[in-house]
N, C-alpha and C positions, 0 to 999 in steps of 0.2 A: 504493500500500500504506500503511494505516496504520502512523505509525513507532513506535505506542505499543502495538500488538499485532502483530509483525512474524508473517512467512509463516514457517514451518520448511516448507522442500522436502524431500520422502522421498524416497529413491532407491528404489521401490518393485520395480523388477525386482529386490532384493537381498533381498527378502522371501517368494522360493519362485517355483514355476515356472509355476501358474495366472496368476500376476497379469501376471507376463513376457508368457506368451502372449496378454493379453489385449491388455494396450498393445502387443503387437503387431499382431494384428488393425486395432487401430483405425486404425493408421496401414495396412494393408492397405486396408482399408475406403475409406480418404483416396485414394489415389491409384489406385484402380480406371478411374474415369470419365474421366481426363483421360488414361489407359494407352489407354484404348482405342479412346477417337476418335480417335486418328492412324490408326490405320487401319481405321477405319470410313469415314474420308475419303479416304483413299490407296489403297484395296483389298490392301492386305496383310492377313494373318489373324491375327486376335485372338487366338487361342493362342498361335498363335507371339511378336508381342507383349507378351501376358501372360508368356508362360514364360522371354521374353528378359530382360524385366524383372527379373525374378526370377535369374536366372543373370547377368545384369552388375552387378545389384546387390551378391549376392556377390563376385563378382571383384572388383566397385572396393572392398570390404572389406577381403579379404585385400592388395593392394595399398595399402589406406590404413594396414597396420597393425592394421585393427579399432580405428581412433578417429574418424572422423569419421560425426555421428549422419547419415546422408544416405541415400533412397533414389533410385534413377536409372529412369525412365518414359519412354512416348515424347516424344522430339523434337518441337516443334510447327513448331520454324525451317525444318525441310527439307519442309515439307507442300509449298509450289508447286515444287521444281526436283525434287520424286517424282514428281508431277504430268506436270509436263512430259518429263521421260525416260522415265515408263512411256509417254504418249504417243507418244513417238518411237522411242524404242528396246525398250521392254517393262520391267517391270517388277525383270527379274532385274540389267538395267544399272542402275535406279535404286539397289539397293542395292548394287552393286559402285560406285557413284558414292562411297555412306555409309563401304563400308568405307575409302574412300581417304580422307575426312572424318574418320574415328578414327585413320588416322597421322596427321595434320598435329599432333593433338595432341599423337601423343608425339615429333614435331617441337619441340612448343611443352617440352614437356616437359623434353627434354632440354638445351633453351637456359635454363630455368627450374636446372637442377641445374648448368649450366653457369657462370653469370655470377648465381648464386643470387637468392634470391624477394625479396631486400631491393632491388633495382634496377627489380624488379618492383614491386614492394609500392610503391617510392618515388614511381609516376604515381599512386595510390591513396588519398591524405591524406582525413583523415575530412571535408573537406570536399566532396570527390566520393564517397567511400563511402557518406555518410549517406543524400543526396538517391538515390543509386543503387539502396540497398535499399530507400528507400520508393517506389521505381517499381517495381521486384518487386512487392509487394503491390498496389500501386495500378493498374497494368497488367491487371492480373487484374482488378479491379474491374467490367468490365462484362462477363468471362462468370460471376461470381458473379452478377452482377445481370439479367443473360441467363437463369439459368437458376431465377431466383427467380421472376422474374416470369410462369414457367411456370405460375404455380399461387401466390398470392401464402398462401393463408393456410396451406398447407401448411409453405411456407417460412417460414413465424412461427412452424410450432409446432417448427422443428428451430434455429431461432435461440434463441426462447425459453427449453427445454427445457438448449443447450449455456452458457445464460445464468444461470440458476437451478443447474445441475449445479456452477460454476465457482464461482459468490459463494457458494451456502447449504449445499454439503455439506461433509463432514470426509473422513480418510482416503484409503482408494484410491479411491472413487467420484469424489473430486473431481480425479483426474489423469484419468478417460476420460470427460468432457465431450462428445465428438466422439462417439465408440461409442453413448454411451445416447442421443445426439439421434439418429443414426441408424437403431438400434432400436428408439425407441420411436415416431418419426416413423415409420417403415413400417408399425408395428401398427397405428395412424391411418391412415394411408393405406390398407391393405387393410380395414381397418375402413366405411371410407369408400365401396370399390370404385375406388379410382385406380388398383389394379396390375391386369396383366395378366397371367396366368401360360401364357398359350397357348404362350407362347416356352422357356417351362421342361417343361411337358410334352412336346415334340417334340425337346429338347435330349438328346442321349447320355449317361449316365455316366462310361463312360470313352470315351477319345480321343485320340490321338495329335498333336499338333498337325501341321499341313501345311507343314513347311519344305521353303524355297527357297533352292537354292546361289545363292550372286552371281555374275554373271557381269558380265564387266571392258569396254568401252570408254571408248578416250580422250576421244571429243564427251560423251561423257554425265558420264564424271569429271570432266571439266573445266565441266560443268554443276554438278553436286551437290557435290563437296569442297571448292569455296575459301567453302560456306558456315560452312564450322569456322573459318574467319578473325573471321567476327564470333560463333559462340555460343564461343569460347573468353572471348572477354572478356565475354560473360555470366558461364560458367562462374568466373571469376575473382569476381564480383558476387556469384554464388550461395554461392563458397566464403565469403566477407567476411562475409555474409546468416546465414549458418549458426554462423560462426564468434562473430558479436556474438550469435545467438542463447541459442548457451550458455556465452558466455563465454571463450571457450579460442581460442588463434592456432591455427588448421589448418594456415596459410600457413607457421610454421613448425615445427610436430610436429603430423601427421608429412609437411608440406611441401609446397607448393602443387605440386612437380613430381611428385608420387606422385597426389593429389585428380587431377591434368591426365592423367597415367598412367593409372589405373583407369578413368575416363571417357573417355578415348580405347579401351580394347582392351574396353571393356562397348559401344560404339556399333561397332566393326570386327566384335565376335564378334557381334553382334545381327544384323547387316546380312547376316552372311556367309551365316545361317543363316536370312536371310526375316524378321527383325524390323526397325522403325525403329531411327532414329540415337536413342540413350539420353543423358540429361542428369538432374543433380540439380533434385528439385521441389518448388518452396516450398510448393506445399499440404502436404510433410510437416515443411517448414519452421514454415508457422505453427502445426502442432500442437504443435510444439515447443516455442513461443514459450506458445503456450498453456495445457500440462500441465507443463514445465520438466523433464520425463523427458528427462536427454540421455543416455539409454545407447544405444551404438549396438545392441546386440541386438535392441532393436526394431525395427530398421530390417531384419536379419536377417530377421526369423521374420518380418516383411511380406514380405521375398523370397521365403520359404519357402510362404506362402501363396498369393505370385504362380506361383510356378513349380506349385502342385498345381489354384490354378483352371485352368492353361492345359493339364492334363492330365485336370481334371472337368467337361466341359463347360457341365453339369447346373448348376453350383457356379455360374458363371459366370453363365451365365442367368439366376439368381436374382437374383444381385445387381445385376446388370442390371437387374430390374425395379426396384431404388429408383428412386422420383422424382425426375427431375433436380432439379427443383424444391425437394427437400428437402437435396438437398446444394448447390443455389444458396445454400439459408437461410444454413445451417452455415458456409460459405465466405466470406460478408459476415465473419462474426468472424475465420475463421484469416487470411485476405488481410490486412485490416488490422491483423492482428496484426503482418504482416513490415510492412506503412511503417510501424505504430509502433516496431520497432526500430530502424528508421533514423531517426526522430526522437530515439532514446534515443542512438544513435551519436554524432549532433549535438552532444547536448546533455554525454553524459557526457565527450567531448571536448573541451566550451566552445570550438567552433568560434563564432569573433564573427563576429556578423548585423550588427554595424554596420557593419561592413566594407563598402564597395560591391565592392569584389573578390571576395567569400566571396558575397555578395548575387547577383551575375552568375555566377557560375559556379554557384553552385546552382539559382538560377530558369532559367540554359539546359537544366543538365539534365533540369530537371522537364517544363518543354515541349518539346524536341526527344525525350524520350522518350515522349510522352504524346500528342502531338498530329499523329501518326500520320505522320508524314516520311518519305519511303525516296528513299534518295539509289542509283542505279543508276551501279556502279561496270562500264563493260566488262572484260571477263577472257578470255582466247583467244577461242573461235568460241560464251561465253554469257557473263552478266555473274551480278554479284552485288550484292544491294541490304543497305546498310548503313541501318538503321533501328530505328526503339524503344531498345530500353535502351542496346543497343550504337553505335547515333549519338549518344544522348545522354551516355553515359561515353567514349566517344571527344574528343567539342568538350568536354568537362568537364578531359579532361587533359590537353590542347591549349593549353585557359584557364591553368589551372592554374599551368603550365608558362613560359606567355608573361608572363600579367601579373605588375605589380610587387609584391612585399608591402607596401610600404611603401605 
């Protein structure tokens, strides 16, 4: 930022109820495609998904107090032990596996409000925080670039367009970046003949989504729940992520055992009822970083969106037909948004690189979380593989911890 013509940030939800709604949308809009490939891979139904979405993300609201700016999506962590228990046991035990995966957290929870979040917080120094969150963003890196290179100049014009919205406009147009590359990139696109709409023609109106009760075995619990062991300590990374995003400690108002709370009983009630395990997601992370709207409402009325495409099919459909390709574009900037706040983590820190202690324990984490590791822990009659972020913040605090400051 120029320091001779500095930014004034509007709180634009505070200027009437269109403009709320919009920046809500966009953040709807944001985390659509990554809602629904989990089970597009998993065979769980997209509705139900959507609509779970949308209903945990409320509840981890009112549980967080209504401050933490976050919406909750599907789980990508629990895609292969779905996998493998719908194989075995069918798909209703995989998510009574999930639901046992959301108490552990309020397990974690209640040791968090127990022995409070500073004992917590204290494995956590921004010398492991920093490098943490720019593996958030940077982990994502190649299915933004996966899904760019669908269709390369498509995804230029939804790069470019959130590029131009962000440096050259004024006002409100310059906080939804992400919306008008999205809309205006599709008009292009169907301009073009890239969309298909056969899939929105045969799609219903309305619809009920198709839930599934969970149903409970111990082989298959003990497949799926002890992977809350490692996305908690994501989940601790995402709140950190969120939290340097806009500035404000989550960790302690309104408390990292409330963020672990709402994200544990939003992945139990998903599961219970036929959705994936739910987590907070940085694609609405780096809109955030992006447009600097940190009001949580908008993370609402995205819920509120989720929960009516999972009851519009039609609605659904549609959006569906964006170009992956065009939200690959778009995602090169919010992805990099979040490792540049973990470089700002760093730096506003003054975390010292000359250090060769600070120097190893950052460069572990970057590559043990980056360069695809999975350490296979056995656990009664399946195991569980500790890898990406959570391997890499794990030897991070390990380091941390052992080596000498001095």
């Amino acid at each position: 930022m120029d320091s001779q013509h500095p930014q004034e940030v509007v709180d634009y939800t505070k200027q009437g109820l269109p403009q709320t709604i919009i920046l809500g949308l966009q953040h709807g809009f944001t985390m659509f495609g990554a809602t629904v490939l989990v089970p597009i891979i998993t065979g769980l139904d997209i509705s139900v998904a959507l609509f779970m979405a949308g209903v945990g993300t409320l509840l981890f609201h009112f549980v967080t107090k209504n401050k933490v700016p976050a919406f909750l999506g599907s789980s990508f962590a629990f895609i292969a032990p779905i996998l493998l228990v719908a194989d075995k046991f069918g798909i209703p035990y995989a998510l009574g596996g999930i639901v046992a995966a959301g108490l552990i957290y309020l397990l974690f929870s209640f040791l968090v409000s127990h022995f409070g979040p500073e004992k917590v917080i204290a494995f956590f120094p921004p010398v492991v925080t920093g490098p943490v969150i720019m593996v958030i963003g940077l982990k994502l890196a190649p299915t933004a670039i996966g899904m760019a290179s669908e269709n390369w100049w498509i995804a230029l014009v939804g790069f470019v367009i959130v590029v131009l919205v962000s440096s050259y406009t004024r006002g409100f147009l310059k906080v939804i970046p992400v919306l008008l590359g999205i809309v205006i990139g599709y008009i292009v696109a169907i301009i073009f003949g890239l969309v298909d709409f056969t899939s929105v023609a045969e799609a219903k109106w309305l619809g009920f989504p198709q839930f599934t009760i969970a149903k409970f075995n111990w082989n298959a619990i003990m497949i799926v729940a002890p992977v809350a062991l490692v996305t908690v300590i994501e989940h601790i990374g995402d709140v950190l992520a969120i939290g340097a995003t806009a500035e404000k400690d989550f960790v302690k108002n309104p408390g990292l055992h409330r963020t672990l709370l709402g994200d544990g009983l939003a992945t139990s009630v998903s599961a219970f009822f036929g959705g994936p395990a739910n987590t907070t997601y940085s694609e609405n992370t780096g809109v955030l970083a992006l447009t600097k709207v940190y009001n949580p409402i908008v993370m609402r009325i995205a819920a509120v969106f989720a929960i009516i495409i999972g009851l519009v099919p039609k609605l659904g459909a549609i959006i569906a037909t964006i170009p992956g390709a065009l939200i690959g574009g778009i995602s090169i900037i919010l992805f990099g948004m979040i490792a540049a706040v973990g470089v700002r983590t760093v730096v506003e820190n003054k975390v010292n690189l000359e250090k060769s202690r600070n120097l190893i324990i950052a460069a572990t984490i970057l590559i043990l979380s980056l360069g695809g590791v999975s350490i296979p822990i056995p656990l009664g009659n399946g195991q569980i593989e500790i890898e990406g972020m959570a391997l890499g913040a794990l030897v991070g605090i390990i380091l941390n911890k052992v080596m000498p400051n001095e």
